[in-house]
N, C-alpha and C positions, 0 to 999 in steps of 0.2 A: 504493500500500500504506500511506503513510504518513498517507493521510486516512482510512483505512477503518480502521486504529488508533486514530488520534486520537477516530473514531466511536465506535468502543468503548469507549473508554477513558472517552467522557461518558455514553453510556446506563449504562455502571455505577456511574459516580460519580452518577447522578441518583437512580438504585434504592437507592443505599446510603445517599445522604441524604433519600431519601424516608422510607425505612425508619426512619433516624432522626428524623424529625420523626414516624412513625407513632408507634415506641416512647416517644414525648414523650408524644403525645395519647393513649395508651391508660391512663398514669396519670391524666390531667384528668377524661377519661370511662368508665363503662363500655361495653365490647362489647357489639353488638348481635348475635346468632346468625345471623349472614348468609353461613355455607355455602353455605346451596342457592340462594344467587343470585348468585355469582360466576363461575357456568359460562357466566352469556349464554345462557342455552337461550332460541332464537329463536320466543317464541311473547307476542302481548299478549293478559295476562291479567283478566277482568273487573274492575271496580275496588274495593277494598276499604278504602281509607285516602282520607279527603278531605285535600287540602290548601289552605293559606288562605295568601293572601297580603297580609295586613291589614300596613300601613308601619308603621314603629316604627323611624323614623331617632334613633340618639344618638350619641354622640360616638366609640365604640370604631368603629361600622360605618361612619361617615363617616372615621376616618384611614385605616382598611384601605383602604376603596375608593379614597383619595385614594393609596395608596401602590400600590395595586393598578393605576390610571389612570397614576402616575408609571414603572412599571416596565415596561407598556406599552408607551408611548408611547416608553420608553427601547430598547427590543428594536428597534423602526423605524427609529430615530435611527441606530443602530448599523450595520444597515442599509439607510440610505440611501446615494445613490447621489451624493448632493450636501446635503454637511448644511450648507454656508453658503446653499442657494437653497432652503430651507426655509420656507414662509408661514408663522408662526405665528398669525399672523392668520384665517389658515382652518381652522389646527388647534383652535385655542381656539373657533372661530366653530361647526365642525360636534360640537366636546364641548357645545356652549352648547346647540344643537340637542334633541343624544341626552338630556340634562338635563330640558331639556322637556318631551319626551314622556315620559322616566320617569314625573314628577313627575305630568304629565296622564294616565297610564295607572293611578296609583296613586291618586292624591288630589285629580283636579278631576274633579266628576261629571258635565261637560258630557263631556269626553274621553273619559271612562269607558264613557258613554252609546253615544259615537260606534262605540269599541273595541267594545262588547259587542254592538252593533246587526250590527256586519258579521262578529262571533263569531258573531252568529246565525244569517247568512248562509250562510255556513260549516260552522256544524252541520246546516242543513236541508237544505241539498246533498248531504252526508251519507248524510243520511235518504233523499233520492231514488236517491242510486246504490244504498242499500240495497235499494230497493223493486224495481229492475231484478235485481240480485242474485238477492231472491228467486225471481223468478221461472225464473231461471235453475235454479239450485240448489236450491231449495224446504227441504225440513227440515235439509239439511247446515249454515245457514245458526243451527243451534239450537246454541248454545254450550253448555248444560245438559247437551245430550245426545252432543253429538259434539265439545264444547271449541271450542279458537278455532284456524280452520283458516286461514293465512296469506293463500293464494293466492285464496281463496274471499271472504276480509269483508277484505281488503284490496285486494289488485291493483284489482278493478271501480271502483274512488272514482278509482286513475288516471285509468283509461277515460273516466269520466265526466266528468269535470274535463279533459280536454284537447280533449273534443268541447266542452263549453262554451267553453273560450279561444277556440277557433279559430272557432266562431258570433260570439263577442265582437269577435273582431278583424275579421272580416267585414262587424259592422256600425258599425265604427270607435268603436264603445267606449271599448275598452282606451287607444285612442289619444287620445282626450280625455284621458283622467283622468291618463295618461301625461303628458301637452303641462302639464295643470293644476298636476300634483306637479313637474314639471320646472322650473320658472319660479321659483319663490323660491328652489329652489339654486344656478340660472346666478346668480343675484342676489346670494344672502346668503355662497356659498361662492367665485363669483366661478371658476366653471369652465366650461367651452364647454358650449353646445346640445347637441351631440353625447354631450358624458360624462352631462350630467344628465339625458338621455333614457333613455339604456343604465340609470343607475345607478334612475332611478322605475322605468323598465320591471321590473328585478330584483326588486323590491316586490313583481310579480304571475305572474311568468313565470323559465323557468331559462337558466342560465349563458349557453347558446346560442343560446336563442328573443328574448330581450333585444337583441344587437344586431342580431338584424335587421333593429329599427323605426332603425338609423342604416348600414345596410349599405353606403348610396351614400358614406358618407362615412370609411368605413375608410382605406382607402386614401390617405388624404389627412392623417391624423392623425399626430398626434407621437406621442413613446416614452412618455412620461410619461398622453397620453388613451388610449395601449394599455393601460399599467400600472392605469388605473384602472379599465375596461374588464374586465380580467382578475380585478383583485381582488373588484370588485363580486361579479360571477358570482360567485365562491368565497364570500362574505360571506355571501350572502345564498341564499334559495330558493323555490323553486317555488309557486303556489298549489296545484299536484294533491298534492304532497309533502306539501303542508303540511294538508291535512282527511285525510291518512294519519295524522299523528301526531298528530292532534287526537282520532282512533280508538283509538291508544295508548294515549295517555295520558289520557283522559278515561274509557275504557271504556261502559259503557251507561247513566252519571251521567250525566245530563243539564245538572247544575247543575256538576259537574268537567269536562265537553267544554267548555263556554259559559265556564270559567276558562282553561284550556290554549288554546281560540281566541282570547282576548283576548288570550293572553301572547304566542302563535305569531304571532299580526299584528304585534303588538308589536315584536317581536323583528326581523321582516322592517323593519318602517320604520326602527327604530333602525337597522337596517343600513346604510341608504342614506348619512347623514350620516357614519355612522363609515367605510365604504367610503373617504370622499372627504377624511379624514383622514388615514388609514394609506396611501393610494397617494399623497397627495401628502408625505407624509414619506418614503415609501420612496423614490419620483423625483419633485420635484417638479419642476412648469410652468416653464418658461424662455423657452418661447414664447410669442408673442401668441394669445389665444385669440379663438375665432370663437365669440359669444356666441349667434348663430341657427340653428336646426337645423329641421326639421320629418321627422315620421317618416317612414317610409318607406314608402308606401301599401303597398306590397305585391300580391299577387295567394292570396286564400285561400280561392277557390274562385268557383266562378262563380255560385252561390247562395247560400243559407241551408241549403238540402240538403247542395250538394255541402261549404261549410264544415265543417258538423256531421261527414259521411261522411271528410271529409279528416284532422281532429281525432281521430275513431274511430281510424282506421287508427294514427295518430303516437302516439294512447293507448297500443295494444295491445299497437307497438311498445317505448314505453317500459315498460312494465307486464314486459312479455317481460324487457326490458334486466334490469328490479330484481331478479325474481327469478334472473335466471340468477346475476348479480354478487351476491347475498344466498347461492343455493348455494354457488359456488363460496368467497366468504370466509369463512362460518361453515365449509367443509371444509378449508379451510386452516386456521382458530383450529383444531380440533380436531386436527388434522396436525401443529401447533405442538405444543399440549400435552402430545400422547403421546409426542413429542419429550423434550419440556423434562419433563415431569414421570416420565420413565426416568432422566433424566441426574439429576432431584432425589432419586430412590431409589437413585441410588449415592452421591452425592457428601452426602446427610443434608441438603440444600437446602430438599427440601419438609417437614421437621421444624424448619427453619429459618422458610420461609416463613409454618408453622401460627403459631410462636410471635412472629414481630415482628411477625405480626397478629392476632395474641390470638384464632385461630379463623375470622377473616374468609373466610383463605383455605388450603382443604387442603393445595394444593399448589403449588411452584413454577412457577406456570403462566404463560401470556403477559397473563393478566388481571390478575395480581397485577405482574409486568414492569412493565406500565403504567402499573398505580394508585400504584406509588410511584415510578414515574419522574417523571409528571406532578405527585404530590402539592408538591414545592415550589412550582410555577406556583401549583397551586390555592389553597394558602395565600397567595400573594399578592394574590391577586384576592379576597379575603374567604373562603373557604368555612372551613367550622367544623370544627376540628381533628378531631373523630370524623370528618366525613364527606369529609374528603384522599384515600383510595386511591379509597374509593366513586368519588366525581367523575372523578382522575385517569384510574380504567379508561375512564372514558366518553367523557374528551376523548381518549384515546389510540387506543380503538375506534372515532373519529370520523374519525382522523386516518389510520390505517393502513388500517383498509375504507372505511365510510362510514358517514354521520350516518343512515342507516336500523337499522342494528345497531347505534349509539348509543342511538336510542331506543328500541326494541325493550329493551335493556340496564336504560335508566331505567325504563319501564315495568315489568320485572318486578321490580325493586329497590323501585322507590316501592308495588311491590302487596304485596311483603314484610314491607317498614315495616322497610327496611335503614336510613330515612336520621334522625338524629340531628333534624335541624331543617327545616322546610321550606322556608327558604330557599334550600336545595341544591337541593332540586328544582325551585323556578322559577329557579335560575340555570342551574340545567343544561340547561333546555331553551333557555333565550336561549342557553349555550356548545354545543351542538351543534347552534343553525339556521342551517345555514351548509353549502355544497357542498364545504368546503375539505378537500380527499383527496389520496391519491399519485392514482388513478387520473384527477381531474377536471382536472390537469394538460395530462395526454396528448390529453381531449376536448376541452380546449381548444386545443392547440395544432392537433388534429387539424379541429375546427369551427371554428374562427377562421380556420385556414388557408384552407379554403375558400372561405369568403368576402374573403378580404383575402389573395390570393395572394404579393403582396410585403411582407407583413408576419410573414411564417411565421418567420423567422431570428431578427426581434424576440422572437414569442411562445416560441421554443426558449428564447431568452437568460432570458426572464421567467417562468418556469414555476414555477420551486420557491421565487423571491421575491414570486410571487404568492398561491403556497400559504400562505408565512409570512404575507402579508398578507391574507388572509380568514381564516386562524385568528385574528387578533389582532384582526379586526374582531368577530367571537363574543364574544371575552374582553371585548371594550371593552364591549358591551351588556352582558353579563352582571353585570361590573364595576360599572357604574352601577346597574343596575338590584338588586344586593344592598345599594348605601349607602340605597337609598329602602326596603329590608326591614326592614334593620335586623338 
């Protein structure tokens, strides 16, 4: 009882000084009229605001970020599990990393080149799952005429995308580029074969599909190659996930998809280094590592048929998975609210709530909950005083459902033109590319188990310190990648 107190007692004191740094920034700037997009109605809408992400580093956005990296890295510290066997030497090594690639993502135009090439990638894929789409659905697929239908010009890119992985892995692809990305991490970051396989793999593949390519070797791994294991998956995400919110968020802009794919790659590889940061502060290495690994052949079909047909199936299945978990948590937000926003029409909360956000939000709802729970984070990590609760909802709707109604969130907000500055919006998409949920927990402990039977007692132990550590890997990229906006 006395921790489920003490629970309370911080989610209100975060709300109330959310609220209060809200009522700070609402003198600095004015409100924007962003009622009617606080509700999260689950729908991405055509696009209507271009966003640009041209750098403009100076000296106010490099302290934030530098204090925003300090308070970070400070949250892991705290909980770490051994703060004198800490490498700093690898922490510093894999920030040295994620620096890089900002830097190359923003302002060298070989990298740029490279990033927008395999956006392109990404978008044409796209376009092919589209093409199959229509034929299924035919005119349902006309946004003009019937809007944007979820299940219809979303779920199929799953599909698509997971028959491609699994042809890919088939023909050992994946596993080169895998083997390729893995090797200057065992090197530069000084971590076993094993973790820097899992941790590339996560680059292209999710939480679960990732250690497969090191399955044989569970078993045999320390607390610390679990912990990083676990965080990675939560870090980072999907490629089929990842041309969904490229869908989102770019809508039918061809020159906004080909921005957001750059960012959303982005964002996946920054993960990888920051992963191997945040897990080794939370448990760091004590043992000796095993610097050689090689993947895991596997068996994924006895063709190029049966691959493709295998990948279909595991598509359809996940596609099924998102929307049911999309149902059921948008009917819960809404189950909350009419909750919380009865209890705000007695107690004069949601006249409350109108006013310490100057209109943002009608009512005291679980999105407003949120946005100014989370707002002191997001003031740390750089985001611009107007746009604190904005962000806040969206790491919080990230964190409580999933990074699918995250974006779905930012998409209808950025098509609004809720957001003050646009660097809210490319750092929000760096802070929600990330698996890290209550529920992705349980899939971990539940897939992991399976495959590493005597490791199941560890992944119980590491669940909700792995969750912290994939959300603080988001933060970290986002982090960096707002000191390079400016």
């Amino acid at each position: 009882m006395k921790s489920i107190r003490y629970l309370l007692f911080l989610i209100t004191a975060l709300v109330f000084l959310g609220s209060f740094i809200g009522k700070a920034q609402n003198v600095l700037t004015p409100p924007h009229d962003t009622s009617s997009i606080t509700k999260s109605e689950p729908v991405a809408l055509p696009i209507t605001k271009r966003v640009s992400d041209t750098p403009e580093i100076n000296v106010k956005s490099v302290a934030r970020g530098i204090l925003g990296l300090g308070f970070l890295i400070l949250v892991a510290w705290i909980f770490s599990t051994n703060r004198r066997g800490i490498s700093w030497k690898i922490v510093f090594g894999g920030l040295g990393i994620q620096f890089i690639l900002a830097i190359g993502v923003l302002m060298v135009p070989p990298v740029q080149l490279f990033f927008e090439f395999a956006g392109k990638m990404f978008v044409t894929v796209l376009d092919f799952s589209r093409a199959g789409s229509q034929f299924l659905f035919g005119s349902l697929l006309d946004i003009n005429k019937f809007g944007s239908i979820f299940v219809l010009q979303v779920l199929p890119t799953i599909v698509f995308f997971s028959a491609i992985t699994s042809l890919l892995f088939y023909l050992g692809i994946i596993q080169k580029v895998v083997r390729t990305l893995a090797w200057p991490l065992t090197k530069a970051l000084n971590i076993s074969g094993a973790e820097s396989l899992t941790v590339a793999g996560n680059i292209f593949l999710g939480q679960l599909e990732a250690p497969l390519m090191v399955k044989g070797y569970l078993e045999k791994m320390s607390r610390s190659e679990i912990m990083m294991i676990m965080v990675a998956g939560m870090g980072t995400i999907a490629g089929g996930v990842m041309a969904v919110y490229i869908g989102f968020l770019g809508g039918n802009d061809p020159v906004q998809r080909l921005l957001f794919a750059k960012h959303l790659l982005a964002a996946s590889v920054m993960a990888a280094p920051g992963a191997v940061v945040i897990a080794k502060i939370l448990y760091p290495q004590n043992e000796t590592i095993r610097e050689e690994a090689e993947p895991d052949k596997g068996k994924f079909g006895e063709n190029a048929l049966d691959s493709i047909s295998k990948g279909t199936w595991q598509g359809l299945k996940m596609a099924a998975s998102v929307a049911a978990m999309l149902l059921v948590f948008l009917a819960f937000i809404a189950m909350f609210n009419f909750i919380l926003i009865r209890i705000g029409s007695w107690t004069h909360l949601n006249n409350w709530a109108f006013t310490i956000s100057s209109g943002r939000y009608h009512d005291f709802n679980l999105q407003f909950m949120l946005g100014y729970c989370f707002s002191p984070v997001m003031w740390m990590i750089g985001i611009c005083p107007h746009d604190l609760a904005l962000v806040g909802q969206l790491a919080g709707e990230k964190l409580v459902t999933n990074e699918f109604v995250g974006y779905i969130s930012l998409a209808s907000m950025k098509d609004a033109g809720a957001f003050l500055q646009d660097k809210s919006i490319i750092m929000s998409t760096y802070m929600l590319c990330g698996f890290a949920n209550f529920a992705s927990v349980g899939m971990q402990i539940g897939g992991l188990g399976l495959l590493a039977p005597g490791k199941r007692k560890w992944l119980s132990e590491f669940g909700l310190r792995a969750l912290l550590g994939g959300t603080l890997v988001s933060l970290l990229s986002a982090t960096i990648i707002g000191m390079m906006i400016g």
